[in-house]
Each structure stands twice: as structure tokens, then as C-alpha cells.
C-alpha positions as CSV (number, residue, x, y, z in Angstrom):
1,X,-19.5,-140.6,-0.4
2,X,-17.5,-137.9,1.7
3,X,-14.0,-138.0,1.7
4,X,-13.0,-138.2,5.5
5,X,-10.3,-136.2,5.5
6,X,-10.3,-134.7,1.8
7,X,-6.5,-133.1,0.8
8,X,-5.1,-129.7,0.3
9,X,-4.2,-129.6,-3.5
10,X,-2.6,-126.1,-4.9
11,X,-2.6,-126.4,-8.7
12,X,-0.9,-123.9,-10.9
13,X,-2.2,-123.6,-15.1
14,X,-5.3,-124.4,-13.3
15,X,-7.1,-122.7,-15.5
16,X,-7.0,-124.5,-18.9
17,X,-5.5,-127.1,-20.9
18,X,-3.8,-130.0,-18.4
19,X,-3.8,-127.4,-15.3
20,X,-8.1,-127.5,-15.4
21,X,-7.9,-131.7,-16.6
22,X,-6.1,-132.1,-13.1
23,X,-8.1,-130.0,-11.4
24,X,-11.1,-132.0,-12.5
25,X,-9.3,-135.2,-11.2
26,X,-8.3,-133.9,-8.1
27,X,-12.2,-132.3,-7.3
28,X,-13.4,-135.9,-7.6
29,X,-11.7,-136.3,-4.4
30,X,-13.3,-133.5,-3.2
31,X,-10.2,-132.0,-2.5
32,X,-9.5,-128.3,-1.2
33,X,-7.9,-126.7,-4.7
34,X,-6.3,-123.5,-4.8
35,X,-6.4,-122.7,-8.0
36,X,-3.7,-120.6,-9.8
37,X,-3.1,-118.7,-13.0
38,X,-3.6,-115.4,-14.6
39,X,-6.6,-115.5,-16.0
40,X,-9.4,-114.8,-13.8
41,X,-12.2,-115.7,-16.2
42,X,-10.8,-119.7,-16.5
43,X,-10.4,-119.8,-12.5
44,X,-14.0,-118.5,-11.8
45,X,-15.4,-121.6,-13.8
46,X,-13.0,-123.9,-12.8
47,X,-13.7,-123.2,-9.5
48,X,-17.7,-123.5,-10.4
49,X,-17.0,-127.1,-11.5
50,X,-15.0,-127.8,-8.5
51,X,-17.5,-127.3,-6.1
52,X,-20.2,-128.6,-8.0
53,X,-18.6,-132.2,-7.3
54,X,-18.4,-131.3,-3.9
55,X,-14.6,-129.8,-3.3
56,X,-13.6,-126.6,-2.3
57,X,-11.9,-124.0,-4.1
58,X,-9.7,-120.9,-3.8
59,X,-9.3,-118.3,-6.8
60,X,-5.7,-117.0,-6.6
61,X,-4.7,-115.1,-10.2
62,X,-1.2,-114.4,-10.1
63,X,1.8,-115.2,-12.4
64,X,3.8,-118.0,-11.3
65,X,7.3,-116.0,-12.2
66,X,6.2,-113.7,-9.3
67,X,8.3,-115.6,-6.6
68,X,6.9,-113.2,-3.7
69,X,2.9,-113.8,-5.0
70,X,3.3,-117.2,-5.2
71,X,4.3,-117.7,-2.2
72,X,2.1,-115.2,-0.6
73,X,-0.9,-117.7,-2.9
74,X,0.7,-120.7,-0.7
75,X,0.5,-118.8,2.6
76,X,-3.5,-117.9,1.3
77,X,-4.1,-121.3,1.2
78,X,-3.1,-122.4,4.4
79,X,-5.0,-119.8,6.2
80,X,-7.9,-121.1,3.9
81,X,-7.7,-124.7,4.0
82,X,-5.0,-125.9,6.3
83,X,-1.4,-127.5,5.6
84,X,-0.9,-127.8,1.7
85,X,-0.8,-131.7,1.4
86,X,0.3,-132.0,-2.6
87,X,1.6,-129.0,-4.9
88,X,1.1,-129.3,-8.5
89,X,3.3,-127.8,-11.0
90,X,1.2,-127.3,-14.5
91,X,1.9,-123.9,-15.6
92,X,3.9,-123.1,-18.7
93,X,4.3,-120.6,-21.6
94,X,5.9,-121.4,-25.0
95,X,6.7,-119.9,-28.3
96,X,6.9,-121.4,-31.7
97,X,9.9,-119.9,-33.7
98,X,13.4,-120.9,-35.3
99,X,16.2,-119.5,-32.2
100,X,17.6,-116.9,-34.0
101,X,14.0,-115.0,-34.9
102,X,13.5,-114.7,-31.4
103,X,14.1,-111.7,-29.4
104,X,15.6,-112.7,-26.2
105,X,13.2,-110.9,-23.6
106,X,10.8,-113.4,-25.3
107,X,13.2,-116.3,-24.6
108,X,13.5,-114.7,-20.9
109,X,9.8,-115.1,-20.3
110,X,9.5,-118.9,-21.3
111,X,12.3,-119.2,-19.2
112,X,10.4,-117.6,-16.6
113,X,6.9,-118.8,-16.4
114,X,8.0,-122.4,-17.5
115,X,11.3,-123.5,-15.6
116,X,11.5,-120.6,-12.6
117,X,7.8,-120.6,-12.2
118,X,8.2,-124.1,-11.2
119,X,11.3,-123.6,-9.2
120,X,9.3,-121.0,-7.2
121,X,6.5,-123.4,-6.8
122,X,8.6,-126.2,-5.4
123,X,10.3,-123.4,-3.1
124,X,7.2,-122.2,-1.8
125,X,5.7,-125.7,-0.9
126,X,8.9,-126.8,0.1
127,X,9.0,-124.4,2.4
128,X,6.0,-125.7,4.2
129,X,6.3,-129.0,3.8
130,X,9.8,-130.1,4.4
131,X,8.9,-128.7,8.5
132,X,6.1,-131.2,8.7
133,X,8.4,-133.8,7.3
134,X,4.9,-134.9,4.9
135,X,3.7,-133.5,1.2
136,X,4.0,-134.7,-2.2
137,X,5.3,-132.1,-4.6
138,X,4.7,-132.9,-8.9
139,X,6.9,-131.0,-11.8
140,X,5.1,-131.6,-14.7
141,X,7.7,-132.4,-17.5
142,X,7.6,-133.4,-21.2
143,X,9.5,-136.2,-23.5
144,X,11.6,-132.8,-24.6
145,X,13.0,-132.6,-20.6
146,X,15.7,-135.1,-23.0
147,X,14.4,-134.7,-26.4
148,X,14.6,-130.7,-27.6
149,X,13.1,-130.4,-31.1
150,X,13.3,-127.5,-33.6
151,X,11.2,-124.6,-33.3
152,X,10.7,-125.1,-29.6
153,X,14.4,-124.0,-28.2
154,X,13.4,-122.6,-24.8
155,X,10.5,-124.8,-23.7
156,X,12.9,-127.5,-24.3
157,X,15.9,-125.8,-22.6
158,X,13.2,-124.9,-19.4
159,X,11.9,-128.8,-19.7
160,X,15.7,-130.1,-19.4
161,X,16.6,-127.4,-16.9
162,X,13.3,-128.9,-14.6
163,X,14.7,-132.5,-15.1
164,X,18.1,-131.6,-13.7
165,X,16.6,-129.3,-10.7
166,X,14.9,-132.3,-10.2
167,X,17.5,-134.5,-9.3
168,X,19.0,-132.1,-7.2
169,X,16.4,-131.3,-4.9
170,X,15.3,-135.3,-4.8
171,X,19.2,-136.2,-3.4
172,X,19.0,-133.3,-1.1
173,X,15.4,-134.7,0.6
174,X,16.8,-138.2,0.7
175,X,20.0,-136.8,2.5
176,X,17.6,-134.9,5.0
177,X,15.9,-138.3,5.1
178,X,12.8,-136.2,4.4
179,X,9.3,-137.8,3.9
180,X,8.5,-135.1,1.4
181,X,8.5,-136.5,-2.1
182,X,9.1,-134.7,-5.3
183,X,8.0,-136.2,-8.7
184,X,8.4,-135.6,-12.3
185,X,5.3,-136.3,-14.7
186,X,6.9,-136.6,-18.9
187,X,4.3,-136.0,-21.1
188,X,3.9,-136.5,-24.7
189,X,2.0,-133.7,-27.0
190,X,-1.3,-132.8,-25.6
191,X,-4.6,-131.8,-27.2
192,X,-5.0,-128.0,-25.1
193,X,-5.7,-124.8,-26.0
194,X,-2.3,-124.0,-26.3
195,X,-1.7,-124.3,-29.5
196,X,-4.4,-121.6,-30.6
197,X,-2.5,-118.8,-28.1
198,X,1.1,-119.9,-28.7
199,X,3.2,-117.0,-29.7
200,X,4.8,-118.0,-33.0
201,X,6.9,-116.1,-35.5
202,X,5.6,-118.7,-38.2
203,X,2.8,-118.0,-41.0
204,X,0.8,-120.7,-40.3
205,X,-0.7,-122.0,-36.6
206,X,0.9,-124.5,-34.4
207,X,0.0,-127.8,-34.3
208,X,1.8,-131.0,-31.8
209,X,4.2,-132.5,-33.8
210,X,1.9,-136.2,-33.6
211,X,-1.8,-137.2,-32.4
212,X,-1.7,-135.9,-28.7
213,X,-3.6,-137.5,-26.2
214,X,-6.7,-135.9,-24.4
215,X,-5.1,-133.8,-21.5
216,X,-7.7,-136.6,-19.4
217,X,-4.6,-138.9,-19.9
218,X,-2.1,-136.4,-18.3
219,X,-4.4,-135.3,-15.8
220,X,-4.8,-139.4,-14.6
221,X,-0.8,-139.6,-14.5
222,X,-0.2,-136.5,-12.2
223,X,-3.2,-137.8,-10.3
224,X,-0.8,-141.0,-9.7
225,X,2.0,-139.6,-9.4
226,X,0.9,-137.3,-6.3
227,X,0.5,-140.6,-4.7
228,X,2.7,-142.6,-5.2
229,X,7.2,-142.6,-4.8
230,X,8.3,-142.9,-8.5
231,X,10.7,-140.6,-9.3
232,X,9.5,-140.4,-12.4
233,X,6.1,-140.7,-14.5
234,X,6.5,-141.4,-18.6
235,X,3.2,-141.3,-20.3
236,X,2.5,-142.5,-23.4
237,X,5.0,-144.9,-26.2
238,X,5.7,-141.3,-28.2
239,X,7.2,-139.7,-24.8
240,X,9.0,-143.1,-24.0
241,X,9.9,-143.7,-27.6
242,X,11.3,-140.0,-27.6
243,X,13.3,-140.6,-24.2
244,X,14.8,-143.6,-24.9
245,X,15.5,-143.1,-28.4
246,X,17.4,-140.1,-27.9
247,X,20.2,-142.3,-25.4
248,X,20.6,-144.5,-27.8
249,X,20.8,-142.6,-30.9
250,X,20.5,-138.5,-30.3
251,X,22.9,-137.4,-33.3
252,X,20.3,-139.4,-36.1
253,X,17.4,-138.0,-34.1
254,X,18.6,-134.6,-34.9
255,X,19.2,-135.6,-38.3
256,X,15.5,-136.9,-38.6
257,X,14.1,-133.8,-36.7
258,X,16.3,-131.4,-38.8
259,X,13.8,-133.0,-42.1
260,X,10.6,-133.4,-40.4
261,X,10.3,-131.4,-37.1
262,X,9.3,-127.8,-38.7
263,X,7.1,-128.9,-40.7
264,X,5.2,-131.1,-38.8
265,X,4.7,-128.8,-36.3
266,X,2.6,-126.4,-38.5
267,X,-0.5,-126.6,-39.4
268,X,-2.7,-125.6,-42.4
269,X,-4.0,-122.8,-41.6
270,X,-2.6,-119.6,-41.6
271,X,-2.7,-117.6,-38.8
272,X,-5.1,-114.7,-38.8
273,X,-4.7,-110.9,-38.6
274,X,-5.4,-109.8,-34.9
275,X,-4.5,-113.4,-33.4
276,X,-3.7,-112.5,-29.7
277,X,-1.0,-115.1,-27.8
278,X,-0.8,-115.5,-23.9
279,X,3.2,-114.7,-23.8
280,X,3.1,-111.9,-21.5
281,X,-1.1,-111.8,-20.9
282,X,-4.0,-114.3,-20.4
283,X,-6.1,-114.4,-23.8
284,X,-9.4,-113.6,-22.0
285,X,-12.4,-116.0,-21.7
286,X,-12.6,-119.1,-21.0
287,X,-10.9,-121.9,-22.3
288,X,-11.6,-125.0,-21.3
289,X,-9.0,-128.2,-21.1
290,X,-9.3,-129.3,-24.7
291,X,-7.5,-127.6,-27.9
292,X,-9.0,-128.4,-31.4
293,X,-7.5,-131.6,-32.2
294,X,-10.0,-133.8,-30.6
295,X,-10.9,-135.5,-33.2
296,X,-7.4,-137.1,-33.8
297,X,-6.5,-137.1,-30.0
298,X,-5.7,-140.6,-28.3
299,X,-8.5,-141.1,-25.5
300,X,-5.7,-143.6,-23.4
301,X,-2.4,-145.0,-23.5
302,X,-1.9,-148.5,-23.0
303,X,1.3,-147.6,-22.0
304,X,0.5,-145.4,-19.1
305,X,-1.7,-148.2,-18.0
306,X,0.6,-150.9,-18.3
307,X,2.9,-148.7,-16.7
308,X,0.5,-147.5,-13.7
309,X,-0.3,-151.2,-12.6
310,X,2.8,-152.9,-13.5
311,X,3.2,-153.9,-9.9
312,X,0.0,-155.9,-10.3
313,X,1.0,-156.7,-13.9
314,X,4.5,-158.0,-12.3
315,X,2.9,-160.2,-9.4
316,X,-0.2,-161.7,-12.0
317,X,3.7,-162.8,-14.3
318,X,5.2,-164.4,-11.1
319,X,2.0,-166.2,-10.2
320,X,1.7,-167.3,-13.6
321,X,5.2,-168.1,-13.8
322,X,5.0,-170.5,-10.8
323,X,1.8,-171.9,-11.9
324,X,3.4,-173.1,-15.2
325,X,6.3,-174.1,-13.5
326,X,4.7,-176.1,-11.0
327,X,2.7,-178.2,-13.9
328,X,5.7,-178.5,-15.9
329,X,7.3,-180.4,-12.8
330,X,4.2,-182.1,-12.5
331,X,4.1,-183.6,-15.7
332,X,7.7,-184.3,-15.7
333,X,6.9,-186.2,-12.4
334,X,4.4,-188.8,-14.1
């Protein structure tokens, strides 16, 4: 069936890994994507698989730590498709190395593409939006927005840094008593092609740290969280185990993640003379949404859905509650 009045969706990391898994999810709805990355070879067949399910799509390569092109991409996609209804922040870079191998433009540039790219996002939608006093707005986050782990210093430092923006931005719409609402999606590790581009000053390739889920499981959460208030999104037991466990007891995290978190986060094999990263460039071709783990990857999260219907899960516990309670009195009545 049609959608009647089908949204305006502007997805950036559309091209692979969780970026293309969403915009998969969101062309089921026969949405009108503009799709947003820098590699033009991933947007042409993401927006082939778009429209085969009957949405629209809009190719825009750019690099989302150009502030001025991205929002020039969100003024493009109004002209396109009308008022942007929901903005979705996917796209990230990361790099693999102890802190003090790294040279600090390459710390700059994760930096860049992964916290400011989503500060310009949210700026650029914001700017639409917040007029029309209607649009839903997702950063996509990670267990390590609170839980930084060796090797990965400034993902983790642009993953915290989104967190806090978050909160800021959040008090400043409910001050304006805004409509406009502004979510946070915390993932857990991921099976995408990431960790065959990653730039890493290690011998051997990355791998996540535990058994990722598919990026399917992501995709469903920032799906949900687009419509829907909560503040906040945690998907999986390993984000929320990572969260929680880090308020309660950070120092003997660090101890235990000092032991086990450089290793685990290597893999067997070695990395290869002429292996090409996506730091600064898009590794040409395309990529699809899945990395090479898929045969250890975790298909769904009984978490996520406990989590995603626990209104439902809540109201079946009171009715059950009342029904047991109301034969209790029963028999106590004979």
C-alpha cells in the first residue's frame, strides 16, 4: 500500500554499514531519503534499492565536516522533497591506535567527521525545523558516549562529546517549549564494513571488541527512535551492561579493559600491504551494510525488544497484576 503522506528523511553514512541498514528501514516507508556521504558509488545503489521499494531518493556526496555543504544538502532537499520531517545522524570515522602513536591532524579528523559532523547536522535541521515548531532529529551514539576503551581515544572522546551536546540542545528546545525532538540512539559493536577500512596503526585488522549485532538491529532502533520522545535509545545488554557498569564501577572497568581491551580488539589477521582506510577518502565501490563477521553477528536483541514494547510489556504486568490480585481476594473471600 501507498503511504499517504510518506516523510522527508535526510540520512547521513547513508552509504554503508548502519547509514545504508537505515536507509533500507526508512524506504520501506516509502519515504523521500536524501542520501548523504562521500562515496558516490554506495549512494548510487543505495538509492537504486530505495526506489525499487517504492521511495524516493536524492544523491548528495559531500563530507559531513563541511558545515556550509551540508547545509547547502539540507536546503537541496527541501527544494526536492519538501520540509525535512526527520534528520538522521549516522556518519562517523574512526581509527584504531594507542593515543600517543597518533598524529593529531588524524585525531582532528575523527573529531571532525564524528562529533562536529553531527553538530552540523543537528544545526542544519535545526535550522529548519525549530520555525515549523515539528521534526524529529536522531544522534546516533555508542555504549562508549560513557564507556571509552583503549585503542579507540577519539571516537570515544567524539561519542561522549555528542552525549553532552545532547543535553544541551534537548534543555534548550524544552525551554523554547519546542515540538522539535532530538534523540540519542547507544549502540553496541556492529557487524559493518568498518572494520575492513578503519585506519589503524596496529599489525593486525580490527575486529569489535564482542559478537556485534547485524547493523538490521540498529537500523530498527533509530527507526524507533525517529518516532517516538525517549531521550534516549540503548540497544542491546553489551551497550547497557557497558553504561551502567561504568556508574557503578568505572575505575575496575579500566582495570579490566587495561588487560583485555587491546587485544580483543584485533583480529587474526594481519593487515595487508596496500590496505587503503576511509580517514580522509571514501574506499571506492560499494560496500554494502554488513562487515565480515556475519557469521558470529547477533540477528536481535531481546533487550531492544523488551525495551521497544515495554509500555505494552508494563500494561500486560498491571493487568496481570490485578488479575492475580483480584483471585487472591477471591479466594480469601470463600
Amino acid at each position: 500500500m501507498k503511504h499517504a503522506n510518506p516523510p522527508t528523511v535526510v540520512i547521513t553514512g547513508a552509504s554503508a554499514g548502519v547509514g545504508r541498514a537505515v536507509t533500507r528501514r526508512f524506504a520501506r516507508d516509502e519515504a523521500r531519503i536524501a542520501l548523504i556521504a562521500r562515496g558516490r558509488d554506495g549512494l548510487e545503489v543505495t538509492a537504486r534499492e530505495v526506489e525499487e521499494v517504492g521511495g524516493e531518493a536524492l544523491i548528495l556526496p559531500l563530507d559531513v565536516a563541511d558545515a556550509p555543504a551540508l547545509d547547502a544538502a539540507a536546503e537541496a532537499t527541501e527544494t526536492r522533497f519538501g520540509p525535512i520531517d526527520i534528520w538522521i545522524n549516522v556518519a562517523f570515522a574512526g581509527m584504531m591506535s594507542r593515543f600517543l602513536d597518533m598524529d593529531l591532524e588524524d585525531y582532528r579528523r575523527v573529531t571532525d567527521v564524528t562529533y562536529h559532523g553531527q553538530v552540523h547536522g543537528t544545526m542544519a535541521a535545526l535550522k529548519r525545523m525549530v520555525p515549523r515548531d515539528q521534526g524529529s532529529i536522531v544522534l546516533v551514539g555508542s555504549a562508549l558516549a560513557y564507556r571509552g576503551i583503549p585503542l579507540q581515544s577519539a571516537y570515544c572522546g567524539a561519542k561522549h562529546a555528542i552525549q553532552g551536546f545532547q543535553d544541551s540542545i534537548r534543555a534548550e528546545l524544552l525551554h523554547a517549549r519546542s515540538r522539535v525532538h532530538v534523540s540519542m540512539v547507544q549502540l553496541p559493536g556492529v557487524n559493518t564494513p568498518q572494520f575492513d577500512w578503519i585506519r589503524t596503526t596496529l599489525p593486525k585488522k580490527a575486529r569489535p571488541a564482542s559478537p556485534p549485532y547485524q547493523p538490521e538491529v540498529a537500523a530498527d532502533a533509530i527507526h524507533f527512535a525517529a518516532h517516538h520522545r525517549r531521550k534516549q535509545v540503548i540497544v542491546g545488554f553489551p551497550a547497557l551492561e557497558a553504561i551502567w557498569g561504568d556508574r557503578f564501577a568505572s575505575s575496575a572497568l579500566d582495570h579490566y579493559l587495561g588487560a583485555t581491551g587491546v587485544t580483543s580488539q584485533q583480529d587474526e589477521e594481519a593487515i595487508k600491504p596496500g590496505y587503503r582506510d576511509n580517514l580522509y577518502e571514501p574506499v571506492p565501490g560499494d560496500h554494502g551494510a554488513h562487515g565480515r563477521f556475519d557469521a558470529i553477528a547477533r540477528t536481535h536483541s531481546p533487550h531492544w525488544w523488551m525495551s521497544k514494547h515495554r509500555v505494552a510489556l508494563g500494561t500486560a504486568g498491571a493487568v496481570l497484576g490485578a488479575i492475580g490480585s483480584a483471585l487472591l481476594v477471591g479466594r480469601k473471600a470463600r
